[in-house]
C-alpha positions in Angstrom: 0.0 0.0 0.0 1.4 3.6 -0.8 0.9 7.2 0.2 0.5 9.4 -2.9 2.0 12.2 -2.1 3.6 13.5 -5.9 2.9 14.0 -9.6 5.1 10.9 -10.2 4.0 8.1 -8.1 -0.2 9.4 -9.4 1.3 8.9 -13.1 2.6 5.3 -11.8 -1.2 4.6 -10.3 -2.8 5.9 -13.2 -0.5 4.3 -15.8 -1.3 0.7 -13.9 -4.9 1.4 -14.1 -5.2 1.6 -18.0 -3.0 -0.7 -18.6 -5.0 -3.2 -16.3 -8.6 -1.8 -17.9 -9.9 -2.2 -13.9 -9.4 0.5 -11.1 -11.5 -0.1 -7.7 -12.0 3.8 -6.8 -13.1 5.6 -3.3 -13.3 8.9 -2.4 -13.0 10.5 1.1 -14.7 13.1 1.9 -16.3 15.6 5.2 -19.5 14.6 4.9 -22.3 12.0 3.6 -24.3 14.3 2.1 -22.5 15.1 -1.3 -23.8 18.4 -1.6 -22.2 19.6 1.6 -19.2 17.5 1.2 -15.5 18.5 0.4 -12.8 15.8 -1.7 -10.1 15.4 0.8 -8.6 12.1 -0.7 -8.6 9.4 -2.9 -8.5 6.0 -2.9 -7.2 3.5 -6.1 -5.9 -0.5 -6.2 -5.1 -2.6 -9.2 -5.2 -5.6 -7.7 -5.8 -7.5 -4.4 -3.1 -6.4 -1.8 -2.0 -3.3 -3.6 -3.3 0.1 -3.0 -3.0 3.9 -2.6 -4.3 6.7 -0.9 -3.5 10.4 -2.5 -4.4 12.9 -0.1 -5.6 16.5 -1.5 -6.8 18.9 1.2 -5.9 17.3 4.0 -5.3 20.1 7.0 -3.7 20.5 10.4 -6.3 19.5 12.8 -4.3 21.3 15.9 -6.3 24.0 17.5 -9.6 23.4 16.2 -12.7 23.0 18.5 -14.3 20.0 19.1 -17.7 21.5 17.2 -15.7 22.2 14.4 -17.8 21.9 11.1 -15.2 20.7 8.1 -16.2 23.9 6.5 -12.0 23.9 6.0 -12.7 27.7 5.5 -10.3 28.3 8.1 -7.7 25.7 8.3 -4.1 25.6 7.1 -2.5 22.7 5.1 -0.6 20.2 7.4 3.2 21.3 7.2 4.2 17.9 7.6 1.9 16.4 4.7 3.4 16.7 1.3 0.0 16.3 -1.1 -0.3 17.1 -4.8 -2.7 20.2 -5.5 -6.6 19.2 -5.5 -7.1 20.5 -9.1 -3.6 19.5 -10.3 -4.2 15.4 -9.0 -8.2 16.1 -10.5 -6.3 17.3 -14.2 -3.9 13.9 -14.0 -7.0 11.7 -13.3 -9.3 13.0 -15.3 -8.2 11.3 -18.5 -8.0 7.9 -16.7 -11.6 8.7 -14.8 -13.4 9.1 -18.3 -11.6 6.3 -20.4 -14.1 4.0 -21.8 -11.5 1.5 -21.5 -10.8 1.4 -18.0 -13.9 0.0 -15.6 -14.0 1.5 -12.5 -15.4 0.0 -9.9 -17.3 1.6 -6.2 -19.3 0.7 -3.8 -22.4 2.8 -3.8 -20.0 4.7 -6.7 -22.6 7.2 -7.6 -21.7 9.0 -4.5 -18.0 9.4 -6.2 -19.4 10.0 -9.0 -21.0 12.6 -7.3 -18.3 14.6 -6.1 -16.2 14.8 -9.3 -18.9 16.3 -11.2 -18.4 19.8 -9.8 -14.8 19.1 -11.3 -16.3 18.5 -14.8 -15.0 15.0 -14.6 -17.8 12.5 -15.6 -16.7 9.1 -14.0 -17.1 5.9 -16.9 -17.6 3.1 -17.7 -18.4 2.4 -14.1 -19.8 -0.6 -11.6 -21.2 -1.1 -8.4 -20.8 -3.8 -6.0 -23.6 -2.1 -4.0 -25.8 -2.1 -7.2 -24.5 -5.9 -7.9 -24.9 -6.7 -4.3 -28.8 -5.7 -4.4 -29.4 -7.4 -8.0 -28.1 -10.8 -7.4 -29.5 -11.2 -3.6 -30.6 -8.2 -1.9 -32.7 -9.5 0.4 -30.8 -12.4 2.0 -28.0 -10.2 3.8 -27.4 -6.3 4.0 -25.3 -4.7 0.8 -22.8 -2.3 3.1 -19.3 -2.8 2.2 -18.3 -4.5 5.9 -21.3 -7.1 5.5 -20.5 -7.8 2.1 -16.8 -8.1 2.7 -17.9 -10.8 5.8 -20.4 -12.8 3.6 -19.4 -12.6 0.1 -15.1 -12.6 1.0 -15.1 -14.1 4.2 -12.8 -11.2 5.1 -13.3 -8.7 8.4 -13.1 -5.4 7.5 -11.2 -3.1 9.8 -13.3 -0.4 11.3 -13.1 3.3 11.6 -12.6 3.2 15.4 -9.5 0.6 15.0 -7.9 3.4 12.3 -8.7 6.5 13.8 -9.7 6.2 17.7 -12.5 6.6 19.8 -13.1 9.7 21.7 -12.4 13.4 21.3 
């Protein structure tokens, strides 16, 4: 798994995902609610075991109250994070995001789709292992990724709280 963090390793990502014609694709964001939400990373693999993560506006979180809203109005980028511009890493992907000859894959993917459109990049030829989830049996088990990854995979997810903490 790698940290993108320049426009060289992103060229690498994106050259692997044409030339494999599959990219599974997830976006980060501050909120569930696309319309209020703001692209803070994004997430690409090839292949099983191999990954990135390309942060793009992630911030210094020091100082901030504990009500703080994400609006990211006021924060400062994280000295210590080297990240590649948000529109710069959106103008590298775009090409790759929009080539009919590269699938990409999401679960519940219309929600990325969703917040690349204000960037004028229209995400395609695309599928859904929420959507194929739902089709094949969606009654027999819940179609969340962690359920999914249990039942179909036999694989346990890790959660949020094991990543990030519990707590303030």
């Amino acid at each position: 798994y790698e940290l993108v963090q320049d426009e060289a390793a992103l060229q690498k990502w994106i050259a692997q995902a044409t030339e494999t014609g599959y990219v599974a694709l997830d976006t980060e964001t501050t909120s569930l609610t696309p319309a209020m939400a703001k692209l803070v990373g994004i997430s690409l693999s090839t292949a099983a075991g191999n990954g990135c993560y390309i942060p793009l506006q992630h911030r210094n979180p020091e100082g901030y109250s504990e009500t703080f809203d994400f609006s990211m109005k006021e924060k400062q980028p994280a000295p210590d994070l080297k990240q590649i511009p948000l529109m710069r890493a959106l103008e590298l992907l775009k090409p790759m995001l929009e080539d009919p000859s590269v699938l990409k894959i999401g679960h519940n993917i219309k929600y990325d789709m969703q917040m690349f459109m204000p960037f004028g990049i229209n995400v395609a030829p695309i599928d859904d292992t929420m959507l194929i989830s739902y089709s094949l049996d969606g009654t027999s088990h819940g179609n969340g990724m962690d359920e999914l990854s249990e039942t179909v995979l036999n694989h346990k997810t890790i959660t949020f709280a094991e990543v990030a903490g519990s707590g303030k």
